[in-house]
MDAnalysis code that builds the backbone (N, CA, C; Angstrom):
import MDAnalysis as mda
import numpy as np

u = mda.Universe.empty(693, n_residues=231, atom_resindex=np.repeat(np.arange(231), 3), trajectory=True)
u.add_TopologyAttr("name", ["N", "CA", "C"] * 231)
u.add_TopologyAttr("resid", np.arange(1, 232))
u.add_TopologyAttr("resname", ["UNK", "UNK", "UNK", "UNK", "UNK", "UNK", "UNK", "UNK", "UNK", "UNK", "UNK", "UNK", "UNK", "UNK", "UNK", "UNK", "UNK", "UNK", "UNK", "UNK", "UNK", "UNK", "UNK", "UNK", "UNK", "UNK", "UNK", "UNK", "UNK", "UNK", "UNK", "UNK", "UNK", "UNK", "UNK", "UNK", "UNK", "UNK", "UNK", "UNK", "UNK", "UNK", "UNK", "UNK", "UNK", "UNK", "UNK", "UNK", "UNK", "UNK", "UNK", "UNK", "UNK", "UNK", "UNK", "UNK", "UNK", "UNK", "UNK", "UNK", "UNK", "UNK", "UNK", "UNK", "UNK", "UNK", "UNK", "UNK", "UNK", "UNK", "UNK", "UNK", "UNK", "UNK", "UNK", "UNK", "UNK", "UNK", "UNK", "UNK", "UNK", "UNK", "UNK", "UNK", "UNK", "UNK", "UNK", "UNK", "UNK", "UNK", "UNK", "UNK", "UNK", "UNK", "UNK", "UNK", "UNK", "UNK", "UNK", "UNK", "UNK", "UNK", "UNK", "UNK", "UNK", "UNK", "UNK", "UNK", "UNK", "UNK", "UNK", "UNK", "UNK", "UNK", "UNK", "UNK", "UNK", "UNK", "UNK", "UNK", "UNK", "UNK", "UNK", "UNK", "UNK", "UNK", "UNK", "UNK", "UNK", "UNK", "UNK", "UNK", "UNK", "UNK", "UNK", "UNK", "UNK", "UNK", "UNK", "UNK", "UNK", "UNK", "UNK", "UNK", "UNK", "UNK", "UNK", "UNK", "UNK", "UNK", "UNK", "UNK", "UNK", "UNK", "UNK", "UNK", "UNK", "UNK", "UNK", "UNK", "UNK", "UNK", "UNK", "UNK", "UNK", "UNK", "UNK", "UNK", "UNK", "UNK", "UNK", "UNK", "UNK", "UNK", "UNK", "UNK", "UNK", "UNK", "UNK", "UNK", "UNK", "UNK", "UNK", "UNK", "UNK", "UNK", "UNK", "UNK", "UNK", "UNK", "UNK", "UNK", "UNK", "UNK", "UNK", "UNK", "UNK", "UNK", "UNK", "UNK", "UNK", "UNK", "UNK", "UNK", "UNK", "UNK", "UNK", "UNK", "UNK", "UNK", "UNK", "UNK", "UNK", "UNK", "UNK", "UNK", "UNK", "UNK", "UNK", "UNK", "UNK", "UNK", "UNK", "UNK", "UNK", "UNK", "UNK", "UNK", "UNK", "UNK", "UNK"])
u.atoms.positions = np.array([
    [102.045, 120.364, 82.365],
    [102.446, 119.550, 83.511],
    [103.948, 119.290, 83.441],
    [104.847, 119.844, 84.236],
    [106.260, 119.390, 84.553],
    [106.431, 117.982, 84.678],
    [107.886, 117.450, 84.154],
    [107.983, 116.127, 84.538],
    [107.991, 115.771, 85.901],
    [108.064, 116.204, 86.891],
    [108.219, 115.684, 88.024],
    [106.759, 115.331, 88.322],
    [105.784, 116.390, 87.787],
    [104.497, 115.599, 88.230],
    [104.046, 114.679, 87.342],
    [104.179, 114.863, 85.934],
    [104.144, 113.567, 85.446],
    [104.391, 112.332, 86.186],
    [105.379, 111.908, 86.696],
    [106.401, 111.080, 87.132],
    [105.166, 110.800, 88.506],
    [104.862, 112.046, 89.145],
    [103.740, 111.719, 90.376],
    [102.455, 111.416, 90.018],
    [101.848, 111.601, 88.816],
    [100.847, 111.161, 88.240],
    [100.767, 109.753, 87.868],
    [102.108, 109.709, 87.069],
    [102.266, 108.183, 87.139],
    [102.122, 107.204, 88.204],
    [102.673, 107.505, 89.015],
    [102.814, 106.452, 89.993],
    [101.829, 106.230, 90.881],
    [100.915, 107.469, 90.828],
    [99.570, 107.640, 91.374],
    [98.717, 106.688, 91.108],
    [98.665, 106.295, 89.389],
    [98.091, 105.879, 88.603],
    [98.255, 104.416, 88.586],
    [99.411, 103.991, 89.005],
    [100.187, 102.461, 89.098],
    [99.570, 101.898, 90.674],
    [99.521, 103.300, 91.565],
    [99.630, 102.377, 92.637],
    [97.652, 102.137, 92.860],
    [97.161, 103.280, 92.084],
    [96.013, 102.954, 92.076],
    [94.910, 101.719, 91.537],
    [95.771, 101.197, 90.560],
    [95.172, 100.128, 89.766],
    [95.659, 98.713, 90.134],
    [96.597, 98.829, 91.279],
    [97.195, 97.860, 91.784],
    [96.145, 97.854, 92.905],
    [95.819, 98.704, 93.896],
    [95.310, 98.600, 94.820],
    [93.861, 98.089, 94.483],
    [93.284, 98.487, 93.360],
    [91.740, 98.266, 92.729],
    [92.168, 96.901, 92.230],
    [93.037, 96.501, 91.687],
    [92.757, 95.408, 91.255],
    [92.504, 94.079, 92.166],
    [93.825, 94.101, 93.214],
    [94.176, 93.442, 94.283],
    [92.612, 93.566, 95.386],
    [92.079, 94.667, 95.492],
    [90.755, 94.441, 96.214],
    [89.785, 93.725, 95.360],
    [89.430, 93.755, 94.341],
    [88.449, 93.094, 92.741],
    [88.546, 91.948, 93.193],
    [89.867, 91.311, 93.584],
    [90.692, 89.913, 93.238],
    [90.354, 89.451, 94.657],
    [90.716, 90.246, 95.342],
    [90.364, 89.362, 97.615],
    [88.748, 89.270, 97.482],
    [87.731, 90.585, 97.135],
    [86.193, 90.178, 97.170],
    [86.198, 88.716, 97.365],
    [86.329, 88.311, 95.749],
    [85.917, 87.238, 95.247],
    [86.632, 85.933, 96.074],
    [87.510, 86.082, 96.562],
    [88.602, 84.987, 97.648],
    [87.878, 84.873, 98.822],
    [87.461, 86.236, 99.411],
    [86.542, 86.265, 100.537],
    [85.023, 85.473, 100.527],
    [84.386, 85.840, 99.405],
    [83.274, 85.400, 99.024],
    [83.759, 83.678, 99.198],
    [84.232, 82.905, 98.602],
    [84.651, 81.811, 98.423],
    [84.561, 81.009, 99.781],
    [85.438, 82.011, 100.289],
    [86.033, 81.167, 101.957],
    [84.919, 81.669, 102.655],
    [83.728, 82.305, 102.585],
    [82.521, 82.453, 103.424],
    [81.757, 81.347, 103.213],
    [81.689, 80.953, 102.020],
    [80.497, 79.981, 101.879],
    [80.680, 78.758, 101.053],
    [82.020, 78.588, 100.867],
    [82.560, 76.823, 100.642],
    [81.923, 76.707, 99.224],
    [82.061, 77.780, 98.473],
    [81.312, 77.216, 97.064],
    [81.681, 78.873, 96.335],
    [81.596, 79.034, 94.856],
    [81.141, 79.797, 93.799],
    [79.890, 80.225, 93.746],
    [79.160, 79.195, 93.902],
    [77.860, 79.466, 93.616],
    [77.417, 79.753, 94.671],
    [77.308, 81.309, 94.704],
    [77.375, 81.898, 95.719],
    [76.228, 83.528, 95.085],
    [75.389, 83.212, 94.608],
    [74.744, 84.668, 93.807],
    [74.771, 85.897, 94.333],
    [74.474, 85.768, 96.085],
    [74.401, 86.862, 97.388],
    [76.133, 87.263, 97.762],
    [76.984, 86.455, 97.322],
    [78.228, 87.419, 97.464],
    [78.407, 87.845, 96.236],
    [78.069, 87.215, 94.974],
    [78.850, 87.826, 93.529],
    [78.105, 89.398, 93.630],
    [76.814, 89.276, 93.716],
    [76.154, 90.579, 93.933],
    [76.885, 91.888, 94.577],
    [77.184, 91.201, 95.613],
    [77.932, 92.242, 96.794],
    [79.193, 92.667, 95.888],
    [79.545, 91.824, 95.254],
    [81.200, 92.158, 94.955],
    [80.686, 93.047, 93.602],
    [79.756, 93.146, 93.122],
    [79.279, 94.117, 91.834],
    [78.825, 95.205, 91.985],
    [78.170, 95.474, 93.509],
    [78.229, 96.412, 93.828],
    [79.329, 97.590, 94.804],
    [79.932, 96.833, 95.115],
    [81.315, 97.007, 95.782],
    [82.186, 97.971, 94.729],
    [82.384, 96.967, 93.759],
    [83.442, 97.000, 92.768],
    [83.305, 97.972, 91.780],
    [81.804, 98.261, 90.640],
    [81.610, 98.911, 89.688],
    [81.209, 100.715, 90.352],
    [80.713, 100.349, 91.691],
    [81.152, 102.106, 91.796],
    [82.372, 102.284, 92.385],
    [83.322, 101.351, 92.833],
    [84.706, 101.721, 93.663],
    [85.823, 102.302, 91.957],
    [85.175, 101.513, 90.811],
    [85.983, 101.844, 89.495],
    [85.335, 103.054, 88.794],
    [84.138, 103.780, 89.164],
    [83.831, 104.761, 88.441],
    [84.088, 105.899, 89.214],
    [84.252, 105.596, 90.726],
    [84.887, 106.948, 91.523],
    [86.263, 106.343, 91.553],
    [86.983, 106.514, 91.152],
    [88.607, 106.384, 91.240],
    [88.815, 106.781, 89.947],
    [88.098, 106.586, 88.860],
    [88.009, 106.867, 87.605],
    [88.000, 108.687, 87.611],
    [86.975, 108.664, 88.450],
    [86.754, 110.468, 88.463],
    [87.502, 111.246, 89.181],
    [88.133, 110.692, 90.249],
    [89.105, 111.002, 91.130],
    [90.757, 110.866, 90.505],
    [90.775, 110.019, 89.445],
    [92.022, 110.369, 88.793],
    [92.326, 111.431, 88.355],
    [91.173, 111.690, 87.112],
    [90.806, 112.845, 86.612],
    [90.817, 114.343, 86.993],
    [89.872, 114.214, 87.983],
    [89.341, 115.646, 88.417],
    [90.040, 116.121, 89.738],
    [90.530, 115.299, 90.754],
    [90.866, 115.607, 92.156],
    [92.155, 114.549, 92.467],
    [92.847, 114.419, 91.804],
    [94.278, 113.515, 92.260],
    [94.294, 113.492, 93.903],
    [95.023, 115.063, 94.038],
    [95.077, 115.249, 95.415],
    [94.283, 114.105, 96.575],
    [92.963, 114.777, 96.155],
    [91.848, 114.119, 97.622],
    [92.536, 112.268, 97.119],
    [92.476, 111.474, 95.897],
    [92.675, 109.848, 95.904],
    [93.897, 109.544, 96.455],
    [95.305, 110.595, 96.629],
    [96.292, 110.751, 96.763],
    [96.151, 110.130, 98.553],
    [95.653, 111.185, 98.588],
    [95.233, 111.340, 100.551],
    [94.234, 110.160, 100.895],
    [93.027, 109.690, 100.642],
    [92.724, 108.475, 100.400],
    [93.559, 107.184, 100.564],
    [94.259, 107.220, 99.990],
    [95.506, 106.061, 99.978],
    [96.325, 105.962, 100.792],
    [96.430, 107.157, 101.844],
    [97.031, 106.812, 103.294],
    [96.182, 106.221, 104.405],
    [97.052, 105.072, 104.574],
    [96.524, 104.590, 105.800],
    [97.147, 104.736, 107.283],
    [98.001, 105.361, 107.741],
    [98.785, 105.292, 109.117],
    [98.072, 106.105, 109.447],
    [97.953, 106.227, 110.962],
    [96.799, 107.704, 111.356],
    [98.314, 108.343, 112.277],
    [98.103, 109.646, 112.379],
    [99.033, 110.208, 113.115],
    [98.617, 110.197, 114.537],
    [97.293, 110.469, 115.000],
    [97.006, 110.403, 116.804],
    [96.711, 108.858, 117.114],
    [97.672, 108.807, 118.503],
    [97.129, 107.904, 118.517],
    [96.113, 106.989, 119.650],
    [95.455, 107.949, 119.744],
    [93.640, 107.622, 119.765],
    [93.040, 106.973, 118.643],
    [93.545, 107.413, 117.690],
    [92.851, 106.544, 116.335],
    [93.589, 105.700, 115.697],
    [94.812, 105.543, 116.115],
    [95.215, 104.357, 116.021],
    [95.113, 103.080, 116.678],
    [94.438, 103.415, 117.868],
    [93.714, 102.406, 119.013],
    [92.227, 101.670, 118.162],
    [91.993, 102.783, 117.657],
    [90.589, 103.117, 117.252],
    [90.541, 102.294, 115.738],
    [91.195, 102.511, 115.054],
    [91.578, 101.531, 113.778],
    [91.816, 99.707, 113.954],
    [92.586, 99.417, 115.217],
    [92.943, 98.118, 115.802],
    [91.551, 97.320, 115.852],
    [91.057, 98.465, 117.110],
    [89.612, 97.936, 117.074],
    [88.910, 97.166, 115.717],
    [88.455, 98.573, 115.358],
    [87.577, 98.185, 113.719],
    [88.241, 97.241, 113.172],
    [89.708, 97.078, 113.135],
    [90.207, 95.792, 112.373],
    [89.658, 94.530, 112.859],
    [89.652, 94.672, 114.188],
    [89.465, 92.769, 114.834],
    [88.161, 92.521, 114.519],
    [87.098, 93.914, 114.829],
    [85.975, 93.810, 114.535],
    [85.368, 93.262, 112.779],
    [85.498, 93.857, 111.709],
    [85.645, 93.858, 110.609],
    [86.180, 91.988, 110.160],
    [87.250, 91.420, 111.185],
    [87.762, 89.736, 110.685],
    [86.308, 89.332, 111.269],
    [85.833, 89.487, 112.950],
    [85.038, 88.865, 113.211],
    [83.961, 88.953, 112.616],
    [83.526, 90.374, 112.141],
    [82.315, 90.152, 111.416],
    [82.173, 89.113, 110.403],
    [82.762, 89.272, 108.997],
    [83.075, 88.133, 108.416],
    [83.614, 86.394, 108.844],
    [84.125, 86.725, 109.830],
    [84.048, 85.137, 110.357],
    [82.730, 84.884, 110.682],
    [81.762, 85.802, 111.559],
    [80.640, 85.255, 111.596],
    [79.697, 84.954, 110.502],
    [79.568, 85.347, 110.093],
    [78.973, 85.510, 108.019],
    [79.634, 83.945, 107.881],
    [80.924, 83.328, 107.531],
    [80.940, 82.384, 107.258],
    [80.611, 81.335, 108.103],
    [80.471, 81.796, 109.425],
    [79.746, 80.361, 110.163],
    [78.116, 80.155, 110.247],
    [78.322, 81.294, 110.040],
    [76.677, 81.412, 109.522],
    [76.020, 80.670, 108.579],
    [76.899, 80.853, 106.947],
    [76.685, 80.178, 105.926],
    [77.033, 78.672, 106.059],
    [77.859, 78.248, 106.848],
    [78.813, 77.312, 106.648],
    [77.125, 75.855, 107.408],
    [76.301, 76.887, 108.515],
    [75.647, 75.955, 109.507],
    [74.179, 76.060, 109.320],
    [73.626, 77.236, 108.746],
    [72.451, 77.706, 108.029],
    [72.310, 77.802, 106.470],
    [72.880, 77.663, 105.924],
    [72.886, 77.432, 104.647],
    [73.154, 78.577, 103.969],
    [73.081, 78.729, 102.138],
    [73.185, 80.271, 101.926],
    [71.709, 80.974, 101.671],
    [70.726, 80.580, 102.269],
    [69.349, 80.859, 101.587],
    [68.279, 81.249, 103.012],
    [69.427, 81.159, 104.102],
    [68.431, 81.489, 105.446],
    [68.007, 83.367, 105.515],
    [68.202, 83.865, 104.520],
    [67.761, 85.672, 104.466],
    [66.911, 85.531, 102.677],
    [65.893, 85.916, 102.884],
    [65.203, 86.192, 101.651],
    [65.695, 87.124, 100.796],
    [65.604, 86.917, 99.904],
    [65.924, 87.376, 98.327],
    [65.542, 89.161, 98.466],
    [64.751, 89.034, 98.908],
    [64.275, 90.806, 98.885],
    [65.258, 91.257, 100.036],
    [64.873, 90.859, 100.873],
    [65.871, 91.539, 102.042],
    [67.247, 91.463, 101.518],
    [67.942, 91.067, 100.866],
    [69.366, 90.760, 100.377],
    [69.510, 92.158, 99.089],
    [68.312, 92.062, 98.537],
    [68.040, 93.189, 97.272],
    [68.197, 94.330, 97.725],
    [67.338, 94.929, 99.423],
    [67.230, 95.808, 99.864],
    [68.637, 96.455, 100.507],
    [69.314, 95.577, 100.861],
    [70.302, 95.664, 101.634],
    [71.448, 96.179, 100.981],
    [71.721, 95.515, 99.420],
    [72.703, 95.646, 98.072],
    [72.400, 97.294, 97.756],
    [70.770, 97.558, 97.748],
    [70.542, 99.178, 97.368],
    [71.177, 100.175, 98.777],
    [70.729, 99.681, 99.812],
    [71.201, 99.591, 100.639],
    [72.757, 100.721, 100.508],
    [73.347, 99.775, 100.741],
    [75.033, 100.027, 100.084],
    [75.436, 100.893, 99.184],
    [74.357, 100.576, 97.907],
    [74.883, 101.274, 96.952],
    [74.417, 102.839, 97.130],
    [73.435, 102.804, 98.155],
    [72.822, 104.648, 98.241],
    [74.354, 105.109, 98.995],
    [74.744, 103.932, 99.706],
    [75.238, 104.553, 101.164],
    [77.029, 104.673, 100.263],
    [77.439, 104.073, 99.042],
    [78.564, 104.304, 98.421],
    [77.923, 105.625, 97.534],
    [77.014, 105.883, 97.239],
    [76.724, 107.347, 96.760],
    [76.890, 108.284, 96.982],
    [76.534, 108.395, 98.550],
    [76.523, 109.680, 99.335],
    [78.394, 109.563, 99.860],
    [78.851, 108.384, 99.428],
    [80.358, 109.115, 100.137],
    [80.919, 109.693, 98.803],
    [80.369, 108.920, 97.600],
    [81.192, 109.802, 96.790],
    [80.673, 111.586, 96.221],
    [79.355, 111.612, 96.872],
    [78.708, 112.758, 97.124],
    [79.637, 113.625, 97.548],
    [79.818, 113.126, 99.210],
    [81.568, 113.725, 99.964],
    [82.147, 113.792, 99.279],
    [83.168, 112.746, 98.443],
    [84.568, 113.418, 97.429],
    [84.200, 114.177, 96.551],
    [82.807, 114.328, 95.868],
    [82.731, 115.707, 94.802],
    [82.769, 117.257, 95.913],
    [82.297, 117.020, 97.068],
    [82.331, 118.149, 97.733],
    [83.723, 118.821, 98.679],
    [84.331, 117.744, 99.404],
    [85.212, 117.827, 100.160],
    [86.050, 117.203, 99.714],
    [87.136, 118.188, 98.640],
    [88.507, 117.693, 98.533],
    [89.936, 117.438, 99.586],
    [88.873, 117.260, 100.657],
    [90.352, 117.118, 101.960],
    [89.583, 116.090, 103.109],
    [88.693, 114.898, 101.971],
    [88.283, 113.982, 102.992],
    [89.298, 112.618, 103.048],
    [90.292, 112.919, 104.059],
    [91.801, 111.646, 104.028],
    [90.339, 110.874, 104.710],
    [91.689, 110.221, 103.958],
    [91.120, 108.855, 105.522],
    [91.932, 108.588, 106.691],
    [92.642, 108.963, 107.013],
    [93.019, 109.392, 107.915],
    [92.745, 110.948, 108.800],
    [93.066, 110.985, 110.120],
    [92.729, 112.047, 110.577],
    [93.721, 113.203, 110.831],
    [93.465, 114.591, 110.228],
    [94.896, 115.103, 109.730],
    [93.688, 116.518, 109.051],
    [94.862, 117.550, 109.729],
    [94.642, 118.975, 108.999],
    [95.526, 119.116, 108.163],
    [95.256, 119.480, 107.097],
    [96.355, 120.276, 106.010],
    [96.284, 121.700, 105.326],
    [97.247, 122.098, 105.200],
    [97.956, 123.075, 105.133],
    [96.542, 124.066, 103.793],
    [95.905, 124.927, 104.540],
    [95.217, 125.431, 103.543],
    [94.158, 124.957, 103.261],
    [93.676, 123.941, 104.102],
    [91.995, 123.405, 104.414],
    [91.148, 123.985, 104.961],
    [90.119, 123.815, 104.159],
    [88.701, 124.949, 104.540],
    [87.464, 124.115, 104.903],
    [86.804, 124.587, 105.817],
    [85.383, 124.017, 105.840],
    [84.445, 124.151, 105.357],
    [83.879, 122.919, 104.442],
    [83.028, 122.315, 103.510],
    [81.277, 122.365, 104.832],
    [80.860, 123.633, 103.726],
    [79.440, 123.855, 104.526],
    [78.817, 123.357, 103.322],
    [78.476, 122.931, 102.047],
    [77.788, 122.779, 100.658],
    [77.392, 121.015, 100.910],
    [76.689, 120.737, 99.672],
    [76.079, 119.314, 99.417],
    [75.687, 118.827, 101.104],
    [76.258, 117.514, 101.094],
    [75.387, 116.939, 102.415],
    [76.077, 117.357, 104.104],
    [77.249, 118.392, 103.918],
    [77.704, 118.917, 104.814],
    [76.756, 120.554, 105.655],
    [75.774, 120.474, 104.551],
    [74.734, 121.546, 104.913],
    [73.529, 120.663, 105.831],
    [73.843, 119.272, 106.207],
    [72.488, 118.953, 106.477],
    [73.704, 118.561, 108.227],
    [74.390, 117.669, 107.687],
    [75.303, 116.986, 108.890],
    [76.746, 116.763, 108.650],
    [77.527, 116.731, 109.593],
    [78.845, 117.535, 109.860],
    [79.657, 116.457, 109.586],
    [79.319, 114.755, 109.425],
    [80.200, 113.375, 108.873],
    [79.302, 112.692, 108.164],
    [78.734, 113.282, 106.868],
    [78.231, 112.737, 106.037],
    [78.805, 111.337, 105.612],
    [80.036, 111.331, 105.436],
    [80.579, 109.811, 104.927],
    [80.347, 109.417, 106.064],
    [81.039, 109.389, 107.315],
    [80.790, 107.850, 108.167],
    [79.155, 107.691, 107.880],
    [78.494, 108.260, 107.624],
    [76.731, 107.776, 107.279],
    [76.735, 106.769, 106.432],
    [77.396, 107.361, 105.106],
    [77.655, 106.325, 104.093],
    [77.736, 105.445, 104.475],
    [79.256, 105.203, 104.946],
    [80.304, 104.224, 105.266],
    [79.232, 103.041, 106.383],
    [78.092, 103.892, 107.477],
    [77.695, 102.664, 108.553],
    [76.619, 102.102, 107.498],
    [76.199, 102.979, 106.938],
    [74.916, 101.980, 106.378],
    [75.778, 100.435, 105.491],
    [76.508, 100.882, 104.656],
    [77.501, 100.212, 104.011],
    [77.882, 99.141, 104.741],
    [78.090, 99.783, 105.951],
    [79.449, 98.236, 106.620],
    [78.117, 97.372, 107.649],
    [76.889, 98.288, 107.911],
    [75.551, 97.773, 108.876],
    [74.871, 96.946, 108.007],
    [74.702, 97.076, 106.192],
    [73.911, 96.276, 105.761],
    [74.850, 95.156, 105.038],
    [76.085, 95.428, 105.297],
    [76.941, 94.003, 104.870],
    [76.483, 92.535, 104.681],
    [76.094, 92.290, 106.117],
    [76.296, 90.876, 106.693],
    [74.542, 90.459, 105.901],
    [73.558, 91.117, 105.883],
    [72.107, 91.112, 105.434],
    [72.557, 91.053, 103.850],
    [73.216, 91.468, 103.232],
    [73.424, 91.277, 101.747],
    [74.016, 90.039, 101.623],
    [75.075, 89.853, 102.702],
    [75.471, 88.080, 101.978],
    [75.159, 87.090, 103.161],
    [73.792, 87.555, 103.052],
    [72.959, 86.393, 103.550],
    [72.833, 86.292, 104.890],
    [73.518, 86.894, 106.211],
    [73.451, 86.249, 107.340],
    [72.735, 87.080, 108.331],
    [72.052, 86.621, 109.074],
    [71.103, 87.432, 110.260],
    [71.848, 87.324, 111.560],
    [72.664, 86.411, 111.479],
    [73.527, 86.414, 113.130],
    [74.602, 87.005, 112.657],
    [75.264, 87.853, 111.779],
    [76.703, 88.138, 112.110],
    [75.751, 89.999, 112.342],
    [74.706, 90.293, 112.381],
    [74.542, 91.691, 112.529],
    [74.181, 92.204, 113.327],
    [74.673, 91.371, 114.917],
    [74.757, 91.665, 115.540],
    [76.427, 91.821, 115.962],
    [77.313, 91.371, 115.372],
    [78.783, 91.630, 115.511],
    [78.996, 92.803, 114.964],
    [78.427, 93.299, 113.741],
    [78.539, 94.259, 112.872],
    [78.344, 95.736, 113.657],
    [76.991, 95.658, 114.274],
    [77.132, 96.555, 114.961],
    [78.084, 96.846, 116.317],
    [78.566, 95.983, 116.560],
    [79.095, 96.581, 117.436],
    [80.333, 97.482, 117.218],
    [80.394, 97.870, 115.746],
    [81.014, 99.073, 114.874],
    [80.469, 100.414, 115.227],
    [79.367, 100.280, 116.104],
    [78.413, 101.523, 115.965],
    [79.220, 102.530, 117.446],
    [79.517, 102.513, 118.344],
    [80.245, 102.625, 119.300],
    [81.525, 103.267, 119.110],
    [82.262, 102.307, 118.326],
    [83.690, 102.436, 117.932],
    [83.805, 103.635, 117.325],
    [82.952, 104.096, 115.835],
    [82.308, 104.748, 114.901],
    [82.099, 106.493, 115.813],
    [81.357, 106.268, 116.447],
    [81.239, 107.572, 117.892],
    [82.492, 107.639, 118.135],
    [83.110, 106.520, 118.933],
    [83.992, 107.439, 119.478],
    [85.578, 108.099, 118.286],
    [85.287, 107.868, 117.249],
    [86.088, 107.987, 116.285],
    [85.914, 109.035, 115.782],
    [84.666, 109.848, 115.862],
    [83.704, 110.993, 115.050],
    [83.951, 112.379, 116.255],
    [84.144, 111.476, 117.998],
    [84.516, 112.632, 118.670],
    [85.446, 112.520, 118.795],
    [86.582, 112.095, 118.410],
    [87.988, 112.371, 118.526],
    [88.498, 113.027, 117.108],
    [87.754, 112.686, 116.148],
    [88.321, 113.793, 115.061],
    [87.747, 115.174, 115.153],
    [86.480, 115.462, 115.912],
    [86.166, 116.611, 115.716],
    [86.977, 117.408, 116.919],
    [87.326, 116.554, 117.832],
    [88.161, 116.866, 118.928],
    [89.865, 117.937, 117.906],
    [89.825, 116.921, 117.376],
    [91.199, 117.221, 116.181],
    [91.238, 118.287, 115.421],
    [89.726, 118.043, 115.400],
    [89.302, 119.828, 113.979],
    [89.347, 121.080, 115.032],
    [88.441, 120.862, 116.245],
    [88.495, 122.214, 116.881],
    [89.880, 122.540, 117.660],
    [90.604, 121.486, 117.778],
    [91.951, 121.894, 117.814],
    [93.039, 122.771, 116.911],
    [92.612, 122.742, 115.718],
    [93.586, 122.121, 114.659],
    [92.855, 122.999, 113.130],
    [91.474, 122.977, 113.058],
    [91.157, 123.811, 112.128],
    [90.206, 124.833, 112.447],
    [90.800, 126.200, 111.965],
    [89.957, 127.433, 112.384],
    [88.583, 127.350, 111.968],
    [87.892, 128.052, 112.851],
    [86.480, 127.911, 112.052],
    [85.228, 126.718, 112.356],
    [86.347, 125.916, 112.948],
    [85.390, 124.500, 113.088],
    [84.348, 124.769, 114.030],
    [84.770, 125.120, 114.997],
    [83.820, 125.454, 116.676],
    [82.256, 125.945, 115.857],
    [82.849, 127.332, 115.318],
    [81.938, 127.808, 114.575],
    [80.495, 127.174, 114.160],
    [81.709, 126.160, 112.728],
    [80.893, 125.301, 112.062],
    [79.867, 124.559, 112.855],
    [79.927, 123.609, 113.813],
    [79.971, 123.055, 114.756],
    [78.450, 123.730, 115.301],
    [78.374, 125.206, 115.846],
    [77.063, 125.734, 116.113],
    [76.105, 125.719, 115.348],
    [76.834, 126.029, 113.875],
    [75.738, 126.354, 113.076],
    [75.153, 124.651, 112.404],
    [75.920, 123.501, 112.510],
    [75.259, 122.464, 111.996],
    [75.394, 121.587, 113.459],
    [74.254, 121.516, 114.029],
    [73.832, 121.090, 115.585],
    [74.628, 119.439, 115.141],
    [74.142, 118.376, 114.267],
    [74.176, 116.901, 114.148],
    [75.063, 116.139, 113.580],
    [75.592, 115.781, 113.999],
    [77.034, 115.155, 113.288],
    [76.153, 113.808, 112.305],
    [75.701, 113.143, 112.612],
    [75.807, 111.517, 112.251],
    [73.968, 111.523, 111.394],
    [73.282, 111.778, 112.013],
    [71.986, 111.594, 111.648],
    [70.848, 112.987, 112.325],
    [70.471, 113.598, 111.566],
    [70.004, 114.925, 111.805],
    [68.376, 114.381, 112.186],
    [68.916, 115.349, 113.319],
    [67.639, 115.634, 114.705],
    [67.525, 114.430, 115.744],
    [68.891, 113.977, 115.503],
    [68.788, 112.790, 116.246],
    [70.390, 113.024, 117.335],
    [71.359, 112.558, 116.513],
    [72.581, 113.133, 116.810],
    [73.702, 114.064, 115.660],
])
């Protein structure tokens, strides 16, 4: 390894453990200001499952795929359709959690049963599986929306079944949120991610058949973007 990538490894490495730590550290701030107390078992949960696979894939992603955590770590989107589209999910994403804490704040923290809260945590954790399923398969999943130079289309693992395996992840994840820390009225705010989510899925594929050869293709041969035999 040349020093210059040293030097980019490094800093890879700095800005990564800053960013993991600083999210570790808000969970638990968030949790707090939802429900006016610590003792809080239905957010510490959330934040353990959040947290211990967000440190064992970044762990593997140091390691094995720099690049893809590299790209990960950008957040500006270049079109801007999806920068409209990001605004959204932001306001959406405060309100959800504002509702969660008025929820807790006026129903208590015990108005969702213990199982349903259990179910919801597995929930998550299948739905943080299958995205890191995606990063073992697709080393060019940014988060942002963006072709690069020498990107190929990923037909293998769960891209053989449907064509945005992570946003799957990602809705079950952000759909069983509000049910893990406790609240039955903020999930109906939550979804209204589900919309946004579409039109975000046809404007990037809008982007790919623009932008990456092959896609159209792809596209015939895997009919379902989001949930197979459905859409």
């Amino acid at each position: 390894m040349s020093e210059a990538e040293q030097q980019r490894s490094g800093f890879l490495r700095r800005q990564v453990i800053m960013r993991f730590s600083l999210a570790a550290i808000l969970i638990p701030i968030i949790i707090y200001a939802l429900a006016g107390t610590m003792e809080y078992w239905q957010g510490w949960l959330y934040w353990a499952v959040l947290v211990v696979p967000m440190a064992l894939a970044v762990s593997w992603l140091l390691k094995h795929d720099p690049e893809l955590l590299e790209r990960r770590m950008r957040y500006r989107e270049k079109e801007k359709e999806q920068q409209t589209i990001l605004k959204i999910g932001t306001i959406l994403f405060i309100a959800g959690f504002a509702a969660i804490g008025i929820d807790l704040r006026r129903h208590g923290l015990d108005s969702v049963p213990m199982a349903w809260i259990l179910i919801a945590d597995l929930a998550i954790l299948l739905g943080y599986m299958l995205i890191i399923w995606v990063f073992k398969e697709n080393s060019y999943a940014s988060r942002t929306i963006e072709v690069v130079q020498g990107q190929k289309i990923i037909t293998t693992g769960p891209y053989a079944i449907i064509r945005h395996p992570m946003y799957l992840g990602f809705l079950v994840m952000y759909l069983m949120t509000p049910i893990a820390l406790g609240s039955w009225w903020a999930v109906p705010v939550f979804s209204c991610y589900i919309p946004v989510l579409i039109w975000r899925i046809l404007n990037e594929e809008a982007v790919l058949l623009r932008d990456l050869p092959g896609y159209s293709e792809y596209c015939k041969k895997r009919r379902y973007r989001l949930l197979a035999y459905i859409w």
